[in-house]
MIDOMAR-531300 format. One record per residue (C-alpha): residue number from 1; residue in one letter; x, y, z. Coordinates in steps of 0.05 Angstrom, whole numbers. Each point is the difference from the previous one (the first is absolute). Layout:
BEGIN
<NUM 'a' <X Y Z>>
...
***
This chain:
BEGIN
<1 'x' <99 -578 -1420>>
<2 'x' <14 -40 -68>>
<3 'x' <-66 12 -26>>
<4 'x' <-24 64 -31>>
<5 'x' <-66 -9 2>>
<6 'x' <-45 -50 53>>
<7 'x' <-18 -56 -40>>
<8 'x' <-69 7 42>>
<9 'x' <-25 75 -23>>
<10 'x' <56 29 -47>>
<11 'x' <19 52 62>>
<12 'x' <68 26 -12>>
<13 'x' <14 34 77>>
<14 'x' <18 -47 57>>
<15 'x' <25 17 72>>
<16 'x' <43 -35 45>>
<17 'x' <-35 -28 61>>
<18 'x' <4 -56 53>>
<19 'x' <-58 -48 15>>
<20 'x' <-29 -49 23>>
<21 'x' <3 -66 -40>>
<22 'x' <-40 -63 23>>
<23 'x' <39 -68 -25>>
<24 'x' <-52 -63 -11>>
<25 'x' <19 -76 -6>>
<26 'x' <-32 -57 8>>
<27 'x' <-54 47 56>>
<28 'x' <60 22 41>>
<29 'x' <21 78 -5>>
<30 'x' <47 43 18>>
<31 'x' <-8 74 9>>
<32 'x' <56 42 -21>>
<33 'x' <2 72 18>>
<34 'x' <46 51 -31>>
<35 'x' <12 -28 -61>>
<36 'x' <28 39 -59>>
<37 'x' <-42 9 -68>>
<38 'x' <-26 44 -48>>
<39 'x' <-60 22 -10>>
<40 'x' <-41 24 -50>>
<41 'x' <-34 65 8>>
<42 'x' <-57 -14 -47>>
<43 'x' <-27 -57 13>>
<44 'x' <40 -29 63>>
<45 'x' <37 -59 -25>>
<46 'x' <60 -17 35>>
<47 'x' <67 -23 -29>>
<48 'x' <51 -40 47>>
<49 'x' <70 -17 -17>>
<50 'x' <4 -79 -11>>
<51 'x' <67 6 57>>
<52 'x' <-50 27 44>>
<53 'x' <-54 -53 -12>>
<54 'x' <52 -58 10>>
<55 'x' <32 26 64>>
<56 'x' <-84 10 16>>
<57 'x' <-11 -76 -23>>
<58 'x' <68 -28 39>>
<59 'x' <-17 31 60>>
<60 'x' <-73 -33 1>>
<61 'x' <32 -65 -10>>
<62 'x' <46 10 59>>
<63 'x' <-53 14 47>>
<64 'x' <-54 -48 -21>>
<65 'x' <69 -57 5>>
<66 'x' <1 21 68>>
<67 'x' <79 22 -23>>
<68 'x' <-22 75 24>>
<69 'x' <-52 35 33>>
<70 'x' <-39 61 -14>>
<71 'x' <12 59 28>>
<72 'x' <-74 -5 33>>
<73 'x' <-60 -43 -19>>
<74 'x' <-72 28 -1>>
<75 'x' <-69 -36 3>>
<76 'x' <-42 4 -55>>
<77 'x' <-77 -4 -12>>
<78 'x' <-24 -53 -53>>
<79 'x' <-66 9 -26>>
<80 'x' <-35 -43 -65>>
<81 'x' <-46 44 -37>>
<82 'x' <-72 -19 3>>
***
């Protein structure tokens, strides 16, 4: 990681992990599992690579164009709070 400290808490120890990232635009999303971060041990932030975000961004593009398709789609509940 560049930073030294999280610019949310100050914390100074990250670990290496692969999530889950949800990408949002324009109320589509894409679900994205294994992706590769950082994350803070203090506090929880994460910290992605901007490579990593792009290829993340590209890809939802592709499939939304109809120029690739996910590997699966899932349903999702919608509820408005009341």
């Amino acid at each position: 990681m560049n930073e030294e400290r999280c610019h949310i808490c100050g914390g100074t120890d990250f670990e290496k992990r692969q999530v889950e990232y949800i990408y949002r635009r324009h109320g589509n999303y894409l679900v994205v599992r294994d992706v590769p971060c950082e994350v803070c041990l203090r506090c929880g932030e994460r910290y992605y690579e901007g490579a990593v975000l792009l290829q993340i961004e590209r890809r939802f593009k592709e499939i939304y164009k109809q120029l690739a398709k996910p590997q699966f789609a899932i349903e999702v509940p919608v509820e408005v709070y009341a």
